[in-house]
N, C-alpha and C positions, 0 to 999 in steps of 0.2 A: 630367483636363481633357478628355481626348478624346470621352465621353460625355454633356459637358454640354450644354444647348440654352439658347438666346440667345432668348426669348421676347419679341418687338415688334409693333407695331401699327403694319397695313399704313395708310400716310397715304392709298393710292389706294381701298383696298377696306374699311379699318377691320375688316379680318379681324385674326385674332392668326397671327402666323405663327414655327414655331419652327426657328432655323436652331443647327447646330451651330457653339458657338465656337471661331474661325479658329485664334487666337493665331500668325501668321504656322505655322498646321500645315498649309495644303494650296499645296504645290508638285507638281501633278500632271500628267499626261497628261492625264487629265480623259477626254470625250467618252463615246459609249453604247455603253462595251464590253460584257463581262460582268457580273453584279451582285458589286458589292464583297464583299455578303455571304455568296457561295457560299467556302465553307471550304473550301483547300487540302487536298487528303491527301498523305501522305507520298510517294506516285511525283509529284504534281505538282512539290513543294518538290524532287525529287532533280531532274528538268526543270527545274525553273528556274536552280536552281546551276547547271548545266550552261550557261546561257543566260549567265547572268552570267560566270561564267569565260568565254564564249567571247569577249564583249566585253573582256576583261582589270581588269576591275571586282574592287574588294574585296570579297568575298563575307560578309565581320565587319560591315558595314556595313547590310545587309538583313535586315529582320523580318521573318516569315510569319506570318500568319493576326493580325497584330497593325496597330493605327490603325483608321480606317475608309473606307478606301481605299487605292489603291497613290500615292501620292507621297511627297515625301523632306518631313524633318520637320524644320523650322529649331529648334524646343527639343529635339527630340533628338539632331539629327546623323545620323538614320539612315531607312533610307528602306523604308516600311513597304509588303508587297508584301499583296495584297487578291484576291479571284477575279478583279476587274476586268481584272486583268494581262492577260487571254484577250482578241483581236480578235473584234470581232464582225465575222464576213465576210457576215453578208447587209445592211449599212451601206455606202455607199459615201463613207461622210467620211474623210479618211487616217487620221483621229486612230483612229478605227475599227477600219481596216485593219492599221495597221503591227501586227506582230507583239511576243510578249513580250521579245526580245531588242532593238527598237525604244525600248519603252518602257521598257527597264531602263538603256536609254542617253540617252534624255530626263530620267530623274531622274538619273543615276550623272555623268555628263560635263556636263548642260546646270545642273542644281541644287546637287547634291552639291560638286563640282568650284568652285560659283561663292560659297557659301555662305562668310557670309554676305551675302545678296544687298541692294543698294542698293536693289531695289522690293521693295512690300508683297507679300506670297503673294498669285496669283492677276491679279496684274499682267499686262497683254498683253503689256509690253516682256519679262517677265521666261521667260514661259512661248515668246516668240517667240524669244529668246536660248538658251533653252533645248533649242529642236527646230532648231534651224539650224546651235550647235555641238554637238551629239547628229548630225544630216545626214553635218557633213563631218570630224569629228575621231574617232569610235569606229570601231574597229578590227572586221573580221568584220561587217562590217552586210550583207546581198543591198543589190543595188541599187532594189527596189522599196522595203525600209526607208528606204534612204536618201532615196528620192522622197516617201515619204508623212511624213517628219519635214519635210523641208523644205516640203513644200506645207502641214503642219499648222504651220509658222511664218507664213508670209505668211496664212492663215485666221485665225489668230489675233490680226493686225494689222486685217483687214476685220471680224473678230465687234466689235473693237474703236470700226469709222468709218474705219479709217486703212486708206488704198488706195493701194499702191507698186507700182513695176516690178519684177520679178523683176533681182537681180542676176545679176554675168556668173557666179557660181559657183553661184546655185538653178537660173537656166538651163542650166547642164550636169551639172549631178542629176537635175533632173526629165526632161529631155529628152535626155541623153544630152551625147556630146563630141562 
């Protein structure tokens, strides 16, 4: 299923536009990191284990160079890791920035951990729930990870329409104690 395309007809442009189908598979970090499609090689995949262990994360859990993208996979249980995993640093959107051990804890604590989740994949509530207990519950994050998950929770509340206060706990993530 991961291959297949979802062929429709745009009501605004009457283009055909072909989207991959969802099937509740994309729980991700998402944003414009690296291209999903750059292929791991073996010293990346020993890096990343290394990443994941340091989060305390199950490492039986993670597929390399498998899905098509890095997010966790509600039909399979397991969270498919993609070249994306790589921040792009010349981007200055958190989603962007946080690092691979950021985003192994947005899918590992924020999806993994919640599954199965009461919203559809790709949900704002779901992905904003996801980078806020990813923020303040994974173990070994820098405190810049910690800031760019939490600022990519309330970003993903506004990509949404929905504009809220920073609570008393992202105010002292993002800004310090």
């Amino acid at each position: 299923m991961d291959n297949e395309n979802n062929l429709r007809l745009s009501p605004e442009s009457g283009n055909i536009i072909a989207d991959e189908v969802r099937d509740m598979e994309d729980r991700s970090a998402s944003g414009l990191r690296r291209s999903p499609s750059n292929e791991l090689s073996p010293e990346d995949i020993e890096f990343l284990k290394s990443e994941i262990n340091a989060i305390g994360a199950d490492e039986s859990v993670f597929r390399f160079n498998e899905g098509i993208r890095t997010a966790f996979s509600d039909r399979t249980g397991n969270i498919n890791v993609r070249g994306d995993v790589f921040p792009d640093k010349n981007s200055t959107h958190p989603r962007d920035q946080m690092s691979e051990r950021a985003v192994f804890a947005h899918e590992y604590y924020g999806h993994y951990n919640f599954a199965p989740s009461i919203f559809e994949a790709t949900d704002w509530r779901d992905e904003f729930r996801a980078s806020y207990v990813a923020a303040t519950e994974t173990p070994n994050l820098t405190d810049d990870d910690r800031r760019y998950l939490m600022l990519d929770a309330y970003e993903r509340a506004k990509e949404a329409g929905r504009f809220y206060e920073y609570s008393k706990k992202a105010r002292e993530v993002i800004y310090g104690r």
